[in-house]
VEXTILUM-738074 format. One record per residue (C-alpha): residue in one letter; chain; y, z, x. Coordinates in steps of 0.02 Angstrom, whole numbers, plus 50000, padded with zeros to 5 digits. Layout:
REM residues N
@rest:A kette:A y:Y z:Z x:X
...
END
This chain:
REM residues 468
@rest:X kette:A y:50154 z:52118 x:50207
@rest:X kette:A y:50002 z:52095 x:50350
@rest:X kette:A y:49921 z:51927 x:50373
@rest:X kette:A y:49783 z:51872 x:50482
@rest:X kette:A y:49712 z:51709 x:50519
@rest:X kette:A y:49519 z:51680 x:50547
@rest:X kette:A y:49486 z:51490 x:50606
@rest:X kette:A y:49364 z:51394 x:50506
@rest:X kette:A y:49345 z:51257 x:50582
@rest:X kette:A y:49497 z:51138 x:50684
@rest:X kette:A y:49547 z:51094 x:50505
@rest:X kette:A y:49523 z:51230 x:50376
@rest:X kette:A y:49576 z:51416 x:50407
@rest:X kette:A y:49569 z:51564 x:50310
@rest:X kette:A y:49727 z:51688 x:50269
@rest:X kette:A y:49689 z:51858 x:50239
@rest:X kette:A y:49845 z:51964 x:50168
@rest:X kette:A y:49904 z:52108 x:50128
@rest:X kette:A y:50027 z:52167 x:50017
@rest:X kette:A y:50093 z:52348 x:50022
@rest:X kette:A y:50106 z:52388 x:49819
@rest:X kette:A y:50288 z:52456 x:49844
@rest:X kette:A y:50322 z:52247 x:49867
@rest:X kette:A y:50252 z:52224 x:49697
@rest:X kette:A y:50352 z:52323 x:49615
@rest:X kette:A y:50501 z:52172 x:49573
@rest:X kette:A y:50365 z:52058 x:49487
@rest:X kette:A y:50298 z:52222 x:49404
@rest:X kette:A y:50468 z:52252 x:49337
@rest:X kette:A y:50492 z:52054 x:49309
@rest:X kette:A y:50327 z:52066 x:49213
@rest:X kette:A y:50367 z:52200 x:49096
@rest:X kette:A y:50550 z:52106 x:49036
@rest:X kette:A y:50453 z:51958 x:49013
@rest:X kette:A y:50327 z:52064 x:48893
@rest:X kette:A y:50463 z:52123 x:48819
@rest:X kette:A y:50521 z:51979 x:48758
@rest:X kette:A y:50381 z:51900 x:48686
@rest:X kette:A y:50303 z:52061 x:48564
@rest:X kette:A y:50359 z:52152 x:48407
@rest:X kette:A y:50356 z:52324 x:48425
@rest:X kette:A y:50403 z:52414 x:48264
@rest:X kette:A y:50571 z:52522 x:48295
@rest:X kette:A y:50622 z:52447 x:48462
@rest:X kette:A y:50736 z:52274 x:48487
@rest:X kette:A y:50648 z:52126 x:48562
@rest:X kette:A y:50673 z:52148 x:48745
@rest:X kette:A y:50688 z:52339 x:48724
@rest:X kette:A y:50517 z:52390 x:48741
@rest:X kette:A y:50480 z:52512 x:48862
@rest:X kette:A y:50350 z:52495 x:48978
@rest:X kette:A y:50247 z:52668 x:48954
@rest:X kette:A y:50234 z:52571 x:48761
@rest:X kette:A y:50202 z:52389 x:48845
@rest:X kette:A y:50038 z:52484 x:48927
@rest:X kette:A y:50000 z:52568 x:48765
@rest:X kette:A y:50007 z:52413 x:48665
@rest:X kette:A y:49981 z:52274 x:48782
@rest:X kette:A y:49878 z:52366 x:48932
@rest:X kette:A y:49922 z:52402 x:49091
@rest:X kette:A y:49797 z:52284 x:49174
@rest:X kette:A y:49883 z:52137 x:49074
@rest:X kette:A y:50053 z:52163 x:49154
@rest:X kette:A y:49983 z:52178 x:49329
@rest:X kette:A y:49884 z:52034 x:49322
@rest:X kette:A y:50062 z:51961 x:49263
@rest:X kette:A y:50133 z:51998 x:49433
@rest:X kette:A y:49976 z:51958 x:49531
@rest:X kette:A y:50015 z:51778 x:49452
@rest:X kette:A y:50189 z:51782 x:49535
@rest:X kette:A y:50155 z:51880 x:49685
@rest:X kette:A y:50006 z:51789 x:49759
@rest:X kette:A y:50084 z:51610 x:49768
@rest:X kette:A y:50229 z:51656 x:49861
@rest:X kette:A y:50142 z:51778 x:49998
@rest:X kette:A y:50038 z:51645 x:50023
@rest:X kette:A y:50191 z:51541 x:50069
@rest:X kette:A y:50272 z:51683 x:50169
@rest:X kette:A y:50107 z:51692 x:50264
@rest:X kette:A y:50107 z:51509 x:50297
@rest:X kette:A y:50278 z:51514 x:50387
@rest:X kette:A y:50214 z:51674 x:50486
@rest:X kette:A y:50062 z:51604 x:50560
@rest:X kette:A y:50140 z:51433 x:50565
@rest:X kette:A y:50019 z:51358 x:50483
@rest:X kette:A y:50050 z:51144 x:50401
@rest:X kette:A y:49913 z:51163 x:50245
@rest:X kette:A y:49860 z:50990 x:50198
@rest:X kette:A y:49793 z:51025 x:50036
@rest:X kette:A y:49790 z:51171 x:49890
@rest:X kette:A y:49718 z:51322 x:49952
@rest:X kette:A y:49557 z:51406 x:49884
@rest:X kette:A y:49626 z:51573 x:49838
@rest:X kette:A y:49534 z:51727 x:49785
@rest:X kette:A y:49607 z:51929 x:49757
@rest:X kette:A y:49475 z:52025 x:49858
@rest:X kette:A y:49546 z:52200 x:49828
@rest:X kette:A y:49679 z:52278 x:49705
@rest:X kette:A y:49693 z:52427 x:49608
@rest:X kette:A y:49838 z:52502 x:49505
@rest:X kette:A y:49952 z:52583 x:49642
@rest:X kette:A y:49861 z:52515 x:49787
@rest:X kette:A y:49886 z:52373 x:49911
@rest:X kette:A y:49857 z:52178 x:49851
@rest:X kette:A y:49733 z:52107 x:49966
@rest:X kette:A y:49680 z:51917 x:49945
@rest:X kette:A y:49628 z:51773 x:50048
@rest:X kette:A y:49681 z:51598 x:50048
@rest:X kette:A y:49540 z:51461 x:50108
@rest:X kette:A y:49664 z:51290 x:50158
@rest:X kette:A y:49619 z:51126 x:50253
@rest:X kette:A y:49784 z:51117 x:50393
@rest:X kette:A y:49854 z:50992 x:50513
@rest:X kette:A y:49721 z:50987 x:50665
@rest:X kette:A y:49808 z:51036 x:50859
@rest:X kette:A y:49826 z:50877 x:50938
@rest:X kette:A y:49847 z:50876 x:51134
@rest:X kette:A y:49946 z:50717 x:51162
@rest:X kette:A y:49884 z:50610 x:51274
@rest:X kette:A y:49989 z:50529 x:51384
@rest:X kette:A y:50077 z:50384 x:51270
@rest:X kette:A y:50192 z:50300 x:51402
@rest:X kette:A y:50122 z:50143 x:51461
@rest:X kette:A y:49956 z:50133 x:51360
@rest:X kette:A y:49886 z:49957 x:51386
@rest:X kette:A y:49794 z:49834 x:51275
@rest:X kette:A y:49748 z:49664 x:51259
@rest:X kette:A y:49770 z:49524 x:51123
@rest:X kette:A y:49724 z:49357 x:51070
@rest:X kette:A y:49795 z:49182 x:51136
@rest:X kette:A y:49940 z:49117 x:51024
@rest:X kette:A y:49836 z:48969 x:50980
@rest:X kette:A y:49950 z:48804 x:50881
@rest:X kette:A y:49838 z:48644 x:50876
@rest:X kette:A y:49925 z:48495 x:50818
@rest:X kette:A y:49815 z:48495 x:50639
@rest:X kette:A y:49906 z:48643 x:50597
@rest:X kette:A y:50076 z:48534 x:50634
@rest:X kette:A y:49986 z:48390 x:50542
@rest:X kette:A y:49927 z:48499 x:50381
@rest:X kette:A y:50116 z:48574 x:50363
@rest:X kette:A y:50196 z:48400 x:50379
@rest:X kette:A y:50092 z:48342 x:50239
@rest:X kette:A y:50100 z:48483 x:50117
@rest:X kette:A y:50285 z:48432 x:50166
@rest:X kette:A y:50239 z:48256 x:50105
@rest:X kette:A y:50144 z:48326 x:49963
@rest:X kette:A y:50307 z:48421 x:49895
@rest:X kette:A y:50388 z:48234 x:49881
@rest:X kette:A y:50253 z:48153 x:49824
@rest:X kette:A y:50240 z:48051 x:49641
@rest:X kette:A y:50084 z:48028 x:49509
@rest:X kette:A y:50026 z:47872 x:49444
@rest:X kette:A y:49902 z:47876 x:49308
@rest:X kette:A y:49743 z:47770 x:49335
@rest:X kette:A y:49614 z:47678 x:49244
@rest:X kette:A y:49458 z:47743 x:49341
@rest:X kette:A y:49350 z:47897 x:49351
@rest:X kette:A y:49404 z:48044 x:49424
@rest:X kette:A y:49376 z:48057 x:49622
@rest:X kette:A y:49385 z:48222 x:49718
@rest:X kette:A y:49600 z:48242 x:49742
@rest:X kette:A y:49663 z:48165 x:49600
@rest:X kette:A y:49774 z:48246 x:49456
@rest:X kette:A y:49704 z:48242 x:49278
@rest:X kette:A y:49795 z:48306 x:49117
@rest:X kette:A y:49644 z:48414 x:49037
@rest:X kette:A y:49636 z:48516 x:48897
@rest:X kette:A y:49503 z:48673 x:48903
@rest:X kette:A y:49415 z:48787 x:48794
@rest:X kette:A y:49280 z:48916 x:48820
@rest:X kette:A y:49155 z:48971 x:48662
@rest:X kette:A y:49041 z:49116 x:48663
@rest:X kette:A y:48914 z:49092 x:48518
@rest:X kette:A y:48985 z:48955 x:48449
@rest:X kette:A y:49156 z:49053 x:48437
@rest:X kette:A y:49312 z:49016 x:48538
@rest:X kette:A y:49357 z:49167 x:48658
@rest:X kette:A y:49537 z:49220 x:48641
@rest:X kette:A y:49646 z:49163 x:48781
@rest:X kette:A y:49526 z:49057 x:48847
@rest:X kette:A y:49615 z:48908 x:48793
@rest:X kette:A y:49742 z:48783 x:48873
@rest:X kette:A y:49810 z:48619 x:48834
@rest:X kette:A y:49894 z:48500 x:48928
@rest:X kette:A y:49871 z:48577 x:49099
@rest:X kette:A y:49907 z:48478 x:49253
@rest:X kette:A y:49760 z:48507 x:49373
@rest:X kette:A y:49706 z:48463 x:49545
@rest:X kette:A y:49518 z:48411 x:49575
@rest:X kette:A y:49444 z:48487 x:49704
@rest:X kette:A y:49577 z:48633 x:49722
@rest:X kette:A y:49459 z:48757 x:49641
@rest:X kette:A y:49508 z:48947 x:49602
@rest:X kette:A y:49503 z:48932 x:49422
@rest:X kette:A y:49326 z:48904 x:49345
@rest:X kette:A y:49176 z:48885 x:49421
@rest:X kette:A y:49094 z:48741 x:49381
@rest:X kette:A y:49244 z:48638 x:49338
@rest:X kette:A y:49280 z:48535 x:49473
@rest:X kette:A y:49108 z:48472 x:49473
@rest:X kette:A y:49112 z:48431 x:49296
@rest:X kette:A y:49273 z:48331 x:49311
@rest:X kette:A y:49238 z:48210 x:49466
@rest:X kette:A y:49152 z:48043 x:49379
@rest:X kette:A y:49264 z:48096 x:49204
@rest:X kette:A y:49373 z:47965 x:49153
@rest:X kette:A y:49532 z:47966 x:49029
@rest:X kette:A y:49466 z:48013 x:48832
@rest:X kette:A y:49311 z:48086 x:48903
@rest:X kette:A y:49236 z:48256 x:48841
@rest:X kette:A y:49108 z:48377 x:48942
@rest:X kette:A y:49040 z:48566 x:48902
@rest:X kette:A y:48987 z:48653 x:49047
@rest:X kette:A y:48937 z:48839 x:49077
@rest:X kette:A y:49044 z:48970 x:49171
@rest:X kette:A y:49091 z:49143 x:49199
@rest:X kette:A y:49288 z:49198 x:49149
@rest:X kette:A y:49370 z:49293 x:49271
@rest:X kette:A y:49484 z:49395 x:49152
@rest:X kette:A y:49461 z:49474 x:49012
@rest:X kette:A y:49360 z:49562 x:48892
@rest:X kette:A y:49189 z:49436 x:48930
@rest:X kette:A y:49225 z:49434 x:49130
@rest:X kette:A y:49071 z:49395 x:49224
@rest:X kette:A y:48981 z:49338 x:49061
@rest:X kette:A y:48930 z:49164 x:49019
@rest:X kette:A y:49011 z:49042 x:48909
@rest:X kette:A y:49039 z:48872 x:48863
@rest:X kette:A y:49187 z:48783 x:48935
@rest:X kette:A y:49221 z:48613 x:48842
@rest:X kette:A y:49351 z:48503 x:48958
@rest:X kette:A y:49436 z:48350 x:48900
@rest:X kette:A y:49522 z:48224 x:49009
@rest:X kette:A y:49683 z:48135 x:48924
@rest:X kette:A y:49758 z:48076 x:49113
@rest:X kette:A y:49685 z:48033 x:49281
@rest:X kette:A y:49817 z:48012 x:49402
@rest:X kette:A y:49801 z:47991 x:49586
@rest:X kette:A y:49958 z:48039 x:49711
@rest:X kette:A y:50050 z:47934 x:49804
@rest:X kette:A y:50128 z:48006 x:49951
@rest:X kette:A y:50295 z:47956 x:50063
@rest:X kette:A y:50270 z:47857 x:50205
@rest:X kette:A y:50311 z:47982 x:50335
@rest:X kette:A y:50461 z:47885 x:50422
@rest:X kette:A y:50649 z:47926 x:50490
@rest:X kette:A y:50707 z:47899 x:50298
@rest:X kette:A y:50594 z:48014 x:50242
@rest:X kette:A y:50629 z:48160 x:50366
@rest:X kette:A y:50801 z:48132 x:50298
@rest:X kette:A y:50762 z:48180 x:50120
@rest:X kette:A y:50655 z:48311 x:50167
@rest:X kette:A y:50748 z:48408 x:50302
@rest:X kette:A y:50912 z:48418 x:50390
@rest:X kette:A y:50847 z:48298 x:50511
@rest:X kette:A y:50865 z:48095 x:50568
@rest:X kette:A y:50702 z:48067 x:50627
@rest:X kette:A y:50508 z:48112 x:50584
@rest:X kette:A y:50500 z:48172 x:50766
@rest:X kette:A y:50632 z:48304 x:50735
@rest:X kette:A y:50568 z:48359 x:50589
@rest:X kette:A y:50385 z:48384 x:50674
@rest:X kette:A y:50462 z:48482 x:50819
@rest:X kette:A y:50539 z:48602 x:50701
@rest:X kette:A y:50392 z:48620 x:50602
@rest:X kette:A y:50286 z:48663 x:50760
@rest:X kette:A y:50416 z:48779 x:50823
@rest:X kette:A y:50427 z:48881 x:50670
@rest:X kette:A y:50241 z:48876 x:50668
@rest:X kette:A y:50229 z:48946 x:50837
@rest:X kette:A y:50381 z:49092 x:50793
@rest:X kette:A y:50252 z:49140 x:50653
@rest:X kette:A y:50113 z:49138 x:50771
@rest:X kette:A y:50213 z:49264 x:50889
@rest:X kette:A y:50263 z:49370 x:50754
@rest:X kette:A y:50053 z:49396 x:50692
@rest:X kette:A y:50027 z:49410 x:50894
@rest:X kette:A y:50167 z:49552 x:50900
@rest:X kette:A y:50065 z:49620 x:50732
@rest:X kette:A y:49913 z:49613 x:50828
@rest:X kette:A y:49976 z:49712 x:50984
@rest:X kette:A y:50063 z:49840 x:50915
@rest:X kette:A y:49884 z:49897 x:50817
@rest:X kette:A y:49801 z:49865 x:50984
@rest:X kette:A y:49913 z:49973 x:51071
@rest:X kette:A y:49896 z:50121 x:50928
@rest:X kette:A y:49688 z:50105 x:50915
@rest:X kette:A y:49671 z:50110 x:51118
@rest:X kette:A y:49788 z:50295 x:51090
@rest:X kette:A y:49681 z:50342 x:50990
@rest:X kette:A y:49524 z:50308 x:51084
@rest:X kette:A y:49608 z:50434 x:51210
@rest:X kette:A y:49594 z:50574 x:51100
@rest:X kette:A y:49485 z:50663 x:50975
@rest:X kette:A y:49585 z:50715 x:50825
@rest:X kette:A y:49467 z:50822 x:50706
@rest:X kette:A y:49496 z:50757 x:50516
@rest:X kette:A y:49482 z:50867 x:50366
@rest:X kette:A y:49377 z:50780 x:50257
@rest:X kette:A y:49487 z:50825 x:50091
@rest:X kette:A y:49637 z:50710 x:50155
@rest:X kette:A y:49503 z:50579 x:50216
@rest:X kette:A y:49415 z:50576 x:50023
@rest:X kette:A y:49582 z:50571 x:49940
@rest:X kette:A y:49641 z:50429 x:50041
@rest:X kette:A y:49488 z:50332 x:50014
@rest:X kette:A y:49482 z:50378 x:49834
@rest:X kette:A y:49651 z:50290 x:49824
@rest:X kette:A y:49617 z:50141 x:49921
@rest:X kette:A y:49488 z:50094 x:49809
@rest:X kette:A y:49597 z:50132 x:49661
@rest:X kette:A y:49729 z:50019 x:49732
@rest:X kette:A y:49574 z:49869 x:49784
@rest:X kette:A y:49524 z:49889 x:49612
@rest:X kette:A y:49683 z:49862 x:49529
@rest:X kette:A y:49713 z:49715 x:49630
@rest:X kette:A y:49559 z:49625 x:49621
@rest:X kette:A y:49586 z:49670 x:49406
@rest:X kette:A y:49774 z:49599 x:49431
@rest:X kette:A y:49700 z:49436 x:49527
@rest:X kette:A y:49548 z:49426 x:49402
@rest:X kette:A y:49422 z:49434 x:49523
@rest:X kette:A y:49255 z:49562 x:49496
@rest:X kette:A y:49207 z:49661 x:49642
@rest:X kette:A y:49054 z:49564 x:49645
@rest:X kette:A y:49146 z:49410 x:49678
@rest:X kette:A y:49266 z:49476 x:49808
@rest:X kette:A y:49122 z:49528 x:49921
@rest:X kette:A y:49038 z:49383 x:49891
@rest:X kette:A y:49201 z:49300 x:49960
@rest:X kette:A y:49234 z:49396 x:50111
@rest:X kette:A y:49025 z:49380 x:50158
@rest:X kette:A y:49008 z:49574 x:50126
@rest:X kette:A y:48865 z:49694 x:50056
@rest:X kette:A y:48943 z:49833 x:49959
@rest:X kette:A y:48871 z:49966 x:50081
@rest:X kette:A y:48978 z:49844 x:50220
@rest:X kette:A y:49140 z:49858 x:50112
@rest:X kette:A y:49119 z:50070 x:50104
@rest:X kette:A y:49080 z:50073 x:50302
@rest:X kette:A y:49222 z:49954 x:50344
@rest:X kette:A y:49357 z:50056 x:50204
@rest:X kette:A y:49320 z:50230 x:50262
@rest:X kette:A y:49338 z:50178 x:50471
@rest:X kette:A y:49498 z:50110 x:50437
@rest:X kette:A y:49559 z:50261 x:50317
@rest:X kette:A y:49491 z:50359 x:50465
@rest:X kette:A y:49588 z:50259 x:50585
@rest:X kette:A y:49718 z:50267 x:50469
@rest:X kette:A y:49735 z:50459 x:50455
@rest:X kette:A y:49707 z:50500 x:50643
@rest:X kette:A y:49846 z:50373 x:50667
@rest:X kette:A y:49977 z:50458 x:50557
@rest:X kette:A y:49924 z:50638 x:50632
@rest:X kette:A y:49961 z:50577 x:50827
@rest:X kette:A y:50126 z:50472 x:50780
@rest:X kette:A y:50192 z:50651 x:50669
@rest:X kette:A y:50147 z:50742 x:50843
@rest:X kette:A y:50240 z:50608 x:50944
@rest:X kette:A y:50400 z:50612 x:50817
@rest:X kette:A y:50394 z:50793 x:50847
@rest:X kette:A y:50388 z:50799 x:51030
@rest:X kette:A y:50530 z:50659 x:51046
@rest:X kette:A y:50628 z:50764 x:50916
@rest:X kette:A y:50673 z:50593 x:50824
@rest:X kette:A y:50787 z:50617 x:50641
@rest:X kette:A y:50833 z:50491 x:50552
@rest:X kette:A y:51025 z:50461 x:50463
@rest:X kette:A y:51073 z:50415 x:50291
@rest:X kette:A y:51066 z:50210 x:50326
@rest:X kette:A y:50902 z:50234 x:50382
@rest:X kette:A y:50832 z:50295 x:50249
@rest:X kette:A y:50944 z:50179 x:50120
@rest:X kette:A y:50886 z:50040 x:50227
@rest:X kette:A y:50692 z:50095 x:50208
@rest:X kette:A y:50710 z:50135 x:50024
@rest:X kette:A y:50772 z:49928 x:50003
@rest:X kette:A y:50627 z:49877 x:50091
@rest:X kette:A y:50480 z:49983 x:50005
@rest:X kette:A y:50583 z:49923 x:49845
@rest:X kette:A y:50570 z:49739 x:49898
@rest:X kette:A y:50379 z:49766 x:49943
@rest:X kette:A y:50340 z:49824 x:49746
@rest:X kette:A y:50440 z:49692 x:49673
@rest:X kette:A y:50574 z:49841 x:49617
@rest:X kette:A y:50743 z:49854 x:49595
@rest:X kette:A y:50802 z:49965 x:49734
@rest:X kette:A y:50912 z:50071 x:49627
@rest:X kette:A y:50802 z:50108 x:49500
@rest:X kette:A y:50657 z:50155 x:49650
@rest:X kette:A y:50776 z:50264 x:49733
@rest:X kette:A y:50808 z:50365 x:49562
@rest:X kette:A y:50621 z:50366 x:49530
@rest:X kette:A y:50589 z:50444 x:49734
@rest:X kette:A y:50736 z:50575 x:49693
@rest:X kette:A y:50668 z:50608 x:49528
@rest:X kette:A y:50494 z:50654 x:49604
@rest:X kette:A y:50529 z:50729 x:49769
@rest:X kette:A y:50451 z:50587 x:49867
@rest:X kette:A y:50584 z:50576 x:49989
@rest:X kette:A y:50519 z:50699 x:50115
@rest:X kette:A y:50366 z:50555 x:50101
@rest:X kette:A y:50495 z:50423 x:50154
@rest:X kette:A y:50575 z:50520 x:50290
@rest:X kette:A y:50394 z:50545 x:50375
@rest:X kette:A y:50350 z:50355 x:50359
@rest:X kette:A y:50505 z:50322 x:50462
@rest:X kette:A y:50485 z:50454 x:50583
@rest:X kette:A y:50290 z:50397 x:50614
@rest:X kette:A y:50380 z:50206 x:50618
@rest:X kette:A y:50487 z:50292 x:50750
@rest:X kette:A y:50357 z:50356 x:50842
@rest:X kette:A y:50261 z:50215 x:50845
@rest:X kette:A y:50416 z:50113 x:50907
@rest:X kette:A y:50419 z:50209 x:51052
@rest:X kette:A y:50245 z:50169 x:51106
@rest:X kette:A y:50227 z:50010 x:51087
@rest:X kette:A y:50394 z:49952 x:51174
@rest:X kette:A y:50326 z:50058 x:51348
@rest:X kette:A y:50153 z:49974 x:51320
@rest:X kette:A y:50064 z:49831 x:51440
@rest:X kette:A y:50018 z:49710 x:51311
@rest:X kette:A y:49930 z:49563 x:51376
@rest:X kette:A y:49866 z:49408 x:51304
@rest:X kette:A y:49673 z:49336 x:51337
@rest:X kette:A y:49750 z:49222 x:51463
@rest:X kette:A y:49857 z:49379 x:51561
@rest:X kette:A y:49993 z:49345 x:51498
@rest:X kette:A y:50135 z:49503 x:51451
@rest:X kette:A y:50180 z:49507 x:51263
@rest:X kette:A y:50345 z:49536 x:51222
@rest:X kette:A y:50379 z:49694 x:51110
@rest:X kette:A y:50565 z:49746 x:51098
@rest:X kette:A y:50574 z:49698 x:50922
@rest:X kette:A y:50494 z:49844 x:50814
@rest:X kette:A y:50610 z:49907 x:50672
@rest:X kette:A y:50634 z:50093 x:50631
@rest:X kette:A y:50471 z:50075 x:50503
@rest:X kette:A y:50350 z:50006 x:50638
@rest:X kette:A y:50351 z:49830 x:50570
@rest:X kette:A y:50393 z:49681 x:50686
@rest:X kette:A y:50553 z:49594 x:50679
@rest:X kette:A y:50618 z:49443 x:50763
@rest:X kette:A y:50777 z:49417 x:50804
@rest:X kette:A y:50794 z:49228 x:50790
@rest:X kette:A y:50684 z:49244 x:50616
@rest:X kette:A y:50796 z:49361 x:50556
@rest:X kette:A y:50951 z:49253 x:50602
@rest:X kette:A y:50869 z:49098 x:50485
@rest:X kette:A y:50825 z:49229 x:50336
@rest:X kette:A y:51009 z:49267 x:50356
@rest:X kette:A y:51081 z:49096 x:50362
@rest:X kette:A y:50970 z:49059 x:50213
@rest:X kette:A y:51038 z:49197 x:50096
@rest:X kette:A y:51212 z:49160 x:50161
@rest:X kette:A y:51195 z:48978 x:50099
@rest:X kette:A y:51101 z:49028 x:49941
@rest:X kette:A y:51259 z:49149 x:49926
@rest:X kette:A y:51382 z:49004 x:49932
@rest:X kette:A y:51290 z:48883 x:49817
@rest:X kette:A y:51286 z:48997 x:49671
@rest:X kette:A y:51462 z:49039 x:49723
@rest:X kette:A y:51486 z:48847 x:49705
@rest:X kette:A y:51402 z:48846 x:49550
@rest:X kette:A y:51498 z:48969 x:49458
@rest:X kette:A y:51654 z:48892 x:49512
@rest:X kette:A y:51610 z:48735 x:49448
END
């Protein structure tokens, strides 16, 4: 077999090959005991049919084309490996030249893996945000502290902006109720908002017994984004009283004596949060300015596919969460032609990203061990909500693993450039980054240690439980 590579462009190339026909000669053969087995030929056993009869009765052209089927897919493989070529995508293949007898020739159109020139990675600086804590944030955790303690009280008044009422709701369209768009007895905040539009408004002023219709839009189901008639009843107004925020109660809320204990925790595990997003932060600053030091050419296939399954994946979750498109943008203060611009730079982003951090894991010649991988497999199980057994099997099942194996080798890679980066904050300060994990996400030691203690004493209490 001859191959020869013509260059397309830096990320699509074409294979030309050529296959002597003495190398077709096994599928020929493989062809004609597969023909063999599949027709009736009267005075010769299934499988016994010769092949001057198979051309007779079949055609000669039918069996080649047979091989041609078998050939063609792995030459193109063979001619892969020999011009080292990383396809990307399924080729465009066409047979350019074959006659009984004669040399296969074909050629194989394929989008590959663009040569990256690594830029120098060691030391690549970047700059980040202040870690900013004001003491409302302290404040507004304290009291949804206080709010976790805090009792209802029903009231004879209308209902003011914060208060709890007991409601019961039901939407019509045309007169006729809309299935599962009916509740009764729900406990509802004023004011919270997030379930109808409309509501919150119609409440405040309502008082216990009192009835109100108002017009809305569902969020879910088969009539989302259409208009109907919400009617709202009020059987309870209650207003919350909160905890006086003293020594006694920092004592049934916490593990501490006194409220200013209690606050200085709060702020400090405020501020470990506000490190880790910081850490977050630098580690993307420190892969976008590598990439601003080099142009990595993108084959537009991978790019569409990626951004074809972003939007699948925004889709579903804006379906899961009830929310229309319409309303999402409206949320985040987007146009739709915003949304598109701002998805594809970021699968852009994303893609150049993964092709520099697969050059770097190749340079550094990092592998990865069997706890690695168990470890990773836990994780992405944890981040679907799956049990990690049964998303291990599925992986195995469907050959995804070599998929797993490259997200830790890019996490790897991207390890090793953040912790020799000069990270500094607005202010000039140096961020600490010695606490990547094998994926690429940020860890923190002393976070870590409190997830730990907590699962340890979850541990024992159910230990406690069962003994009991």
């Amino acid at each position: 077999m001859k191959s020869a590579v013509e260059t397309l462009s830096p990320t699509r190339a074409k294979l030309t090959v050529e296959v002597p026909f003495e190398e077709l000669k096994p599928s020929l053969d493989a062809a004609y005991k597969q023909i063999a087995k599949q027709i009736n030929v009267p005075g010769f056993r299934r499988g016994k049919v010769p092949p001057a009869v198979i051309d007779r009765q079949v055609g000669r052209g039918a069996v080649l084309d047979q091989a041609i089927n078998e050939v063609v897919p792995q030459k193109y493989v063979e001619a892969l490996q020999a011009n080292d070529l990383q396809p990307l995508a399924q080729p465009e293949i066409e047979v350019t030249k074959f006659e009984d007898n004669a040399a296969l020739e074909f050629t194989a159109e394929v989008d590959i893996r663009p040569e990256i020139t690594l830029p120098e990675y060691d030391g690549v600086e970047a700059e980040v945000e202040d870690i900013e804590l004001g003491d409302d944030e302290v404040t507004e955790q304290v009291e949804a502290l206080r709010e976790r303690f805090a009792t209802l009280q029903d009231v004879e008044r209308p209902v003011a902006d914060g208060d709890f009422v007991v409601m019961d709701l039901v939407a019509t369209k045309d007169g006729e109720p809309v299935e599962g768009a009916e509740v009764t007895g729900m406990s509802y905040r004023v004011g919270r908002g997030g379930m109808l539009d409309g509501l919150d408004e119609a409440l405040v002023g309502m008082a216990a017994g009192d009835e109100k219709t108002f017009t809305s839009q569902l969020v879910g189901g088969d009539l989302v984004g259409e208009d109907v008639e919400v009617r709202v009843s009020v059987s309870q107004v209650q207003e919350q009283e909160l905890p006086d925020l003293d020594d006694e109660f920092a004592q049934m809320a916490s593990e501490f004596d006194t409220v200013d204990e209690l606050t200085a925790d709060v702020r400090e595990r405020l501020g470990r949060g506000k490190r880790l997003e910081q850490a977050a932060a630098a580690r993307d600053a420190v892969l976008e300015a590598l990439l601003e030091k080099v142009e990595i050419p993108l084959p537009e296939v991978v790019v569409t596919d990626e951004l074809n399954a972003r939007r699948r994946n925004i889709e579903q979750q804006l379906a899961f969460a009830g929310i229309t498109m319409e309303k999402y943008l409206e949320d985040e203060k987007q146009t739709q032609e915003e949304f598109e611009a701002d998805l594809e730079r970021r699968v852009r982003d994303a893609v150049a990203a993964q092709f520099i951090l697969d050059e770097i894991a190749k340079k550094e010649e990092f592998g990865i061990d069997q706890a690695e991988l168990s470890e990773h497999l836990v994780r992405r199980a944890q981040q679907s909500g799956q049990d990690p057994q049964e998303f291990a099997n599925h992986m195995f099942e469907h050959n995804h693993i070599p998929e797993l194996v490259q997200e830790i080798l890019r996490g790897k890679a991207l390890a090793r450039i953040v912790e020799s980066a000069v990270v500094k904050d607005a202010s000039g300060n140096v961020v600490e980054l010695k606490n990547l994990r094998p994926d690429g996400t940020i860890g923190e030691p002393e976070a870590e240690a409190d997830e730990a203690d907590e699962a340890a004493a979850d541990e024992a209490a159910e230990e406690t439980a069962t003994e009991e």
